[in-house]
KEMI-951388 format. One record per residue: chain; residue number from 1; residue in three letters; x, y, z of N, C-alpha, C, O in turn. Coordinates in steps of 0.1 Angstrom, whole numbers. Layout:
N
> unit pos code n.u n.v n.w ca.u ca.v ca.w c.u c.v c.w o.u o.v o.w
> A NUM ALA X Y Z X Y Z X Y Z X Y Z;
...
This chain:
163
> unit pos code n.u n.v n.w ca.u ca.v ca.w c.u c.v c.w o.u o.v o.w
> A 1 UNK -206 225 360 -195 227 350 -194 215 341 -189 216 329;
> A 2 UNK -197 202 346 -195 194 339 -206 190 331 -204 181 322;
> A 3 UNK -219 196 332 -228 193 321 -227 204 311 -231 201 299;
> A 4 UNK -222 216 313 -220 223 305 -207 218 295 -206 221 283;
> A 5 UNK -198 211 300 -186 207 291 -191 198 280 -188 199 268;
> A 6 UNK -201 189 286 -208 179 281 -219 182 269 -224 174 261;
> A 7 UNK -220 191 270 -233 198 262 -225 205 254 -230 206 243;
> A 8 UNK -211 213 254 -205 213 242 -198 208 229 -192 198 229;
> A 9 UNK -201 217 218 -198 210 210 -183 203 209 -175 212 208;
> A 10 UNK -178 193 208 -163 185 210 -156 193 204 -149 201 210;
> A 11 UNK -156 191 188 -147 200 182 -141 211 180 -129 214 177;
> A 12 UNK -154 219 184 -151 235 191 -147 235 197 -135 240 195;
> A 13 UNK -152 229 215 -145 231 222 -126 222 226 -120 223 236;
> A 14 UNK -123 217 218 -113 210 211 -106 222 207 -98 228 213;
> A 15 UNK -109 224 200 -100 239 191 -99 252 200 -89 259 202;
> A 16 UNK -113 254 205 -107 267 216 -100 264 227 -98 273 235;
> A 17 UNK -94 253 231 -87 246 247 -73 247 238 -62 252 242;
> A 18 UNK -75 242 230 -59 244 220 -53 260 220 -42 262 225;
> A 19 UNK -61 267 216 -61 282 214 -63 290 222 -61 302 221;
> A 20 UNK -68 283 237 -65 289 250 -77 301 252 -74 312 258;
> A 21 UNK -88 300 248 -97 307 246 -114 302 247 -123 307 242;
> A 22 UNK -113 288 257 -119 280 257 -132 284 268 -130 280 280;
> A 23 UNK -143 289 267 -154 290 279 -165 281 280 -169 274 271;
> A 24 UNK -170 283 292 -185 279 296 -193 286 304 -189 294 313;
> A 25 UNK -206 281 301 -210 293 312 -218 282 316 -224 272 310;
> A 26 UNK -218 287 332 -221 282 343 -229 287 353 -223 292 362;
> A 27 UNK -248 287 353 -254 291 365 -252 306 359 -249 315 367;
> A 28 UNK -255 310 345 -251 320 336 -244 331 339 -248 342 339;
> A 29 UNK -230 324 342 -219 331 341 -209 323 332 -208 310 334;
> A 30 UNK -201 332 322 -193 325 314 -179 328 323 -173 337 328;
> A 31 UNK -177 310 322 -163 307 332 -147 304 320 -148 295 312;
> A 32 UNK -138 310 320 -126 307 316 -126 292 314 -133 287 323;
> A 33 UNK -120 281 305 -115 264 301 -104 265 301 -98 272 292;
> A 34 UNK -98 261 310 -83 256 301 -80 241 305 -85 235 315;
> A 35 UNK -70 234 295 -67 220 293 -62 217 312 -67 207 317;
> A 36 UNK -55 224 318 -59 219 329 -73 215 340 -72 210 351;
> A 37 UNK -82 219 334 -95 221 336 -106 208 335 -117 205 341;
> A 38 UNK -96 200 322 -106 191 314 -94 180 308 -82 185 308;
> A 39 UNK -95 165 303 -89 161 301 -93 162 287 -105 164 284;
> A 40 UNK -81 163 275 -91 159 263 -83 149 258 -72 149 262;
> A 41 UNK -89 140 250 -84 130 242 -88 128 229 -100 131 229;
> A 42 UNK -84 124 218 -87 122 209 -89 113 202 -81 114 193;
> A 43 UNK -98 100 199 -108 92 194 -105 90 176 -111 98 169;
> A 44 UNK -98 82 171 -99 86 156 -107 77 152 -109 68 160;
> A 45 UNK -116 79 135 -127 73 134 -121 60 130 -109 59 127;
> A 46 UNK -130 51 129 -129 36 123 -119 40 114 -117 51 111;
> A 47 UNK -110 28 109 -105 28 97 -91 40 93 -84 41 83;
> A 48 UNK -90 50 108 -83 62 105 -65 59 118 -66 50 127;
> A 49 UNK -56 64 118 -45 66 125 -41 78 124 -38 84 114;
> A 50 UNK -42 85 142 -40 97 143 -30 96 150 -29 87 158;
> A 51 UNK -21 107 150 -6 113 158 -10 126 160 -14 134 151;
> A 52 UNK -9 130 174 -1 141 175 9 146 181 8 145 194;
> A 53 UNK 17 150 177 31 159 187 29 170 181 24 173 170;
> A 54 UNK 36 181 193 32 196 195 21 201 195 11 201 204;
> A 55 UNK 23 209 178 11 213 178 5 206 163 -4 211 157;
> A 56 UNK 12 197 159 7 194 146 0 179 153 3 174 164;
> A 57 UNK -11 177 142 -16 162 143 -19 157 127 -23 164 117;
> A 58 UNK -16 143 128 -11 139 112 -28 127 112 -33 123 123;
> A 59 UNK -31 125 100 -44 110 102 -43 113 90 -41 121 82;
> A 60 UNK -44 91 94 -40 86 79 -52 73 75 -52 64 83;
> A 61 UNK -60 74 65 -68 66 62 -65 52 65 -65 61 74;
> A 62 UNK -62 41 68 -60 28 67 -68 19 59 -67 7 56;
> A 63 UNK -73 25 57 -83 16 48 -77 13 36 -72 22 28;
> A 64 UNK -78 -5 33 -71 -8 23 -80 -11 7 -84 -22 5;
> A 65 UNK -82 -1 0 -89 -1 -15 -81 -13 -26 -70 -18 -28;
> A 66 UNK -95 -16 -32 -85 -25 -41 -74 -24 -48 -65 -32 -50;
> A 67 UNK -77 -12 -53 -68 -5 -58 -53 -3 -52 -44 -5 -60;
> A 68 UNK -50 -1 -43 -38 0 -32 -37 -16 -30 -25 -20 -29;
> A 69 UNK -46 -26 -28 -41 -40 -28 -39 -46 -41 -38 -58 -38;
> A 70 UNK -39 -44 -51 -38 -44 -66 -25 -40 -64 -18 -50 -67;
> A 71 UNK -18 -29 -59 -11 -22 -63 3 -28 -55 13 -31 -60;
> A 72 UNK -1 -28 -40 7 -47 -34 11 -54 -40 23 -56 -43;
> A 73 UNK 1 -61 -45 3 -76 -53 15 -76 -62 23 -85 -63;
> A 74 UNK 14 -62 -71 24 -58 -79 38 -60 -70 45 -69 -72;
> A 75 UNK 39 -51 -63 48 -51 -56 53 -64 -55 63 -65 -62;
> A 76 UNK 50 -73 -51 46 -88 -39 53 -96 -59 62 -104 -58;
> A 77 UNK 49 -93 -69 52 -100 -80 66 -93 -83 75 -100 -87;
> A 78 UNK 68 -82 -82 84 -80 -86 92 -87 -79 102 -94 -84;
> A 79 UNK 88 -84 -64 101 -91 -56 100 -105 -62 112 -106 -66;
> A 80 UNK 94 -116 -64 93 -127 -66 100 -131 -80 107 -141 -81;
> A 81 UNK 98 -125 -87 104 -124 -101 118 -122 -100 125 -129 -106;
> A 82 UNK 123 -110 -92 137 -106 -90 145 -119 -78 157 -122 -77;
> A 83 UNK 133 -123 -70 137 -135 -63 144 -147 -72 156 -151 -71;
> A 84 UNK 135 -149 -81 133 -161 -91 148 -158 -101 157 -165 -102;
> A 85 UNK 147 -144 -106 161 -141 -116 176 -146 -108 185 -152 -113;
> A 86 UNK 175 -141 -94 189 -142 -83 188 -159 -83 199 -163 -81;
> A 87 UNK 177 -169 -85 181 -179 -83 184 -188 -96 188 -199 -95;
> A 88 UNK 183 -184 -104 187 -184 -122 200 -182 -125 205 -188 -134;
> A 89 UNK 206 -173 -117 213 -166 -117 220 -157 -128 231 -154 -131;
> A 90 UNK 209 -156 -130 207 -141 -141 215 -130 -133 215 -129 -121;
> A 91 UNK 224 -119 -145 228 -107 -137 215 -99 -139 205 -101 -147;
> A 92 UNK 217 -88 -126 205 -78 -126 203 -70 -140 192 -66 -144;
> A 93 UNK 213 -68 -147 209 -59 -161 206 -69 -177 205 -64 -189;
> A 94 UNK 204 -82 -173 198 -91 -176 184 -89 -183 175 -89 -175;
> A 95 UNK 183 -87 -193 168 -88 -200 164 -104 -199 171 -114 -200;
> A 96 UNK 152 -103 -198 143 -117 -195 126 -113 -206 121 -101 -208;
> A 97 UNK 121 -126 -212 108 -129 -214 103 -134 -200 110 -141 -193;
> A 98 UNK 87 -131 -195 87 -132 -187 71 -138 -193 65 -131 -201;
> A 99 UNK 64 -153 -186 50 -159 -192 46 -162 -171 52 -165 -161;
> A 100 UNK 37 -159 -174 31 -161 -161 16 -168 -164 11 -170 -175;
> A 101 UNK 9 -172 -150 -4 -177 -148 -10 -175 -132 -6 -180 -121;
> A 102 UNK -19 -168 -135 -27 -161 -121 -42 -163 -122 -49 -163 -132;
> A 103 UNK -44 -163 -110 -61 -162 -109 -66 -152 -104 -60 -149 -94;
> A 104 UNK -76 -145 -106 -86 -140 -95 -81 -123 -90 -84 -114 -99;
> A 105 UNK -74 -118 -78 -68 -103 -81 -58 -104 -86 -57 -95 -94;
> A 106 UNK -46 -114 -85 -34 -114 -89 -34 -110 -100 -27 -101 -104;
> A 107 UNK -43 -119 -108 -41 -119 -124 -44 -105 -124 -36 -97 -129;
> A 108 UNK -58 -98 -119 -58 -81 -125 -50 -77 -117 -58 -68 -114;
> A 109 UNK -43 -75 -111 -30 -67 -103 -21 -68 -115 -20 -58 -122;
> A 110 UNK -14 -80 -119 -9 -82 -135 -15 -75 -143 -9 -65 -146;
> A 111 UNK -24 -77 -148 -29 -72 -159 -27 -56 -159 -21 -50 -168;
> A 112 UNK -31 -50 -152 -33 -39 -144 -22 -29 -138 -23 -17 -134;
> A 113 UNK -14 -37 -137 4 -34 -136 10 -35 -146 17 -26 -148;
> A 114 UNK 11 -45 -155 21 -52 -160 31 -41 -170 41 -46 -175;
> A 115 UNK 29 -32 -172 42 -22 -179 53 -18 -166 65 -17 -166;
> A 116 UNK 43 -17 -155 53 -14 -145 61 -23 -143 73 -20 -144;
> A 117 UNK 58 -37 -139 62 -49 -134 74 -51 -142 85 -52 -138;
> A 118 UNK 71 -51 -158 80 -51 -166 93 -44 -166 104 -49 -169;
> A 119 UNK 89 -29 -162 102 -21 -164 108 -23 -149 120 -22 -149;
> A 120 UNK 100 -26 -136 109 -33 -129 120 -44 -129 129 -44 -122;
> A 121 UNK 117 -54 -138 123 -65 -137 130 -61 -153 130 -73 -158;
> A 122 UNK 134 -54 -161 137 -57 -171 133 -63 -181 140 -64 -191;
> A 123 UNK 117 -68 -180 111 -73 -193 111 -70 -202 106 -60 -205;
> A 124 UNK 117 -77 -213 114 -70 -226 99 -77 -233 95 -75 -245;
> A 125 UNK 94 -84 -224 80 -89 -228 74 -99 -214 79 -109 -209;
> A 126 UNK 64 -93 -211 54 -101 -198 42 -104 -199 34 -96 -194;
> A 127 UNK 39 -114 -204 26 -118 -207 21 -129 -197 27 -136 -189;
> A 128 UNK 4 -129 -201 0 -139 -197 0 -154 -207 -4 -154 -219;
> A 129 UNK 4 -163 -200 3 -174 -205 2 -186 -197 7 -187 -186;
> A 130 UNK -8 -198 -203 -8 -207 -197 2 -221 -198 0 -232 -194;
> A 131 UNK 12 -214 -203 25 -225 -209 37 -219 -211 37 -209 -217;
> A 132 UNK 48 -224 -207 63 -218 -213 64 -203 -221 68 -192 -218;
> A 133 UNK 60 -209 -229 66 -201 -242 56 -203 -250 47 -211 -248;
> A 134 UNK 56 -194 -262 48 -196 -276 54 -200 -286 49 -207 -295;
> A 135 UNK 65 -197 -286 78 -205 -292 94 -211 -289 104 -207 -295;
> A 136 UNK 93 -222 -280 104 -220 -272 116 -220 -278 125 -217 -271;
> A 137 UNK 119 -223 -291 130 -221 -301 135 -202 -301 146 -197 -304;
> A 138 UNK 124 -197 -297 125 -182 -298 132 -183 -285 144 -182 -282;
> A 139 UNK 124 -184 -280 129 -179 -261 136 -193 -255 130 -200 -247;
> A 140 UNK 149 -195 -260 148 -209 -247 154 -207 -236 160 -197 -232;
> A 141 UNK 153 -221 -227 156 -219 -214 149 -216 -202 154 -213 -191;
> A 142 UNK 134 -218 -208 126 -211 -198 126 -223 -185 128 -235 -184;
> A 143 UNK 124 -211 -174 129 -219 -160 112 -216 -154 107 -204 -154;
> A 144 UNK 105 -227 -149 98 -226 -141 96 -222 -128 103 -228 -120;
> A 145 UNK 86 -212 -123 89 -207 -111 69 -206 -104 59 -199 -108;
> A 146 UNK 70 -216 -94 55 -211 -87 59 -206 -71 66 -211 -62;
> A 147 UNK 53 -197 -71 48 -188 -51 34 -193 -50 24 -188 -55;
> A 148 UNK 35 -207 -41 20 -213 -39 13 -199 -26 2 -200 -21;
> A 149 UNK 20 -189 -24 15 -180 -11 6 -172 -23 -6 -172 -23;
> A 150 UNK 14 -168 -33 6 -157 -45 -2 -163 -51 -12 -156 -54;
> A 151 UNK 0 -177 -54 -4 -187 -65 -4 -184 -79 -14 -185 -86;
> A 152 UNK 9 -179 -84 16 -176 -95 24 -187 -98 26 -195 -90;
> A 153 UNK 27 -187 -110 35 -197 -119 41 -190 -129 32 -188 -137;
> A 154 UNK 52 -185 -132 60 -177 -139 75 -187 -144 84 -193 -139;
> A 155 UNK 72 -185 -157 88 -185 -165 95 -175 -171 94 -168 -181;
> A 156 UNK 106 -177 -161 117 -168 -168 124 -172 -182 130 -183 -183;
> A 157 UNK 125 -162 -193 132 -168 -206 145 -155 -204 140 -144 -202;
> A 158 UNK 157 -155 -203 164 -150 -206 172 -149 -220 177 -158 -226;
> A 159 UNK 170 -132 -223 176 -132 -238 189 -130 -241 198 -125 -234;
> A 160 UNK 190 -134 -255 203 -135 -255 209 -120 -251 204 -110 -253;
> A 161 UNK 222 -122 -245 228 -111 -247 236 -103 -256 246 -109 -261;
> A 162 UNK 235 -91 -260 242 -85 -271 257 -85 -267 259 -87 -255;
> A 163 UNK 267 -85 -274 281 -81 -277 281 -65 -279 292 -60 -281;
């Protein structure tokens, strides 16, 4: 019985032990399976997370694409930015110029985000730059801000406020 279990296919016989309809044949006679019968367990592939309760089972890729770590980083740059505004002490409905400096993914996570990042944080402008301002008469007040963990360098310019 046990080379015959072994010699079947997993997945089938996977699905028929589920469904209760599970056989082998044995010394050619086909014998009844059931999960008391056989232990089964389930193995998810590299890179994968499987659950199951009842009768549902859920699997979830884990694999992290650049794309999805790009998409982090973003993340990882708002909080820092909204970090940096609370320590400014800018109110949250506070419009800001916002000049940054990145290398390597960060900068394309930026680049590659940056409308989002913007309408997160209230930008009314987020650019790359390697300095303050382009005109700090326009924007002043810019406050310097580096995350040596991100290795960003970001100035906040807060604009004036309307009446």
């Amino acid at each position: 019985a046990a080379a015959a279990v072994s010699a079947a296919n997993p997945a089938d016989l996977a699905r028929d032990l589920r469904s209760g309809t599970a056989t082998i044949e044995v010394d050619g006679q086909v014998e009844p399976l059931s999960t008391d019968d056989v232990l089964l367990s389930e193995v998810p592939r590299t890179g994968w997370v499987v659950e199951s309760q009842r009768d549902v089972t859920i699997a979830l890729d884990t694999t992290i694409t650049s794309e999805l770590e790009r998409a982090g980083l973003a993340r990882e740059v708002v909080r820092f930015i909204q970090d940096c505004r609370k320590q400014d002490g800018l109110d949250i409905t506070d419009r800001i110029t916002v000049r940054w400096r990145a290398d390597g993914e960060l900068r394309e996570a930026l680049l590659t985000s940056a409308a989002d990042i913007a309408t997160a944080v209230l930008a009314v402008d987020l650019a790359e730059s390697p300095t303050p301002a382009p005109n700090p008469t326009e924007h002043p007040g810019p406050t310097e801000h580096t995350d040596p963990d991100l290795n960003l360098t970001i100035w906040l310019h807060p604009q004036p406020r309307t009446p």
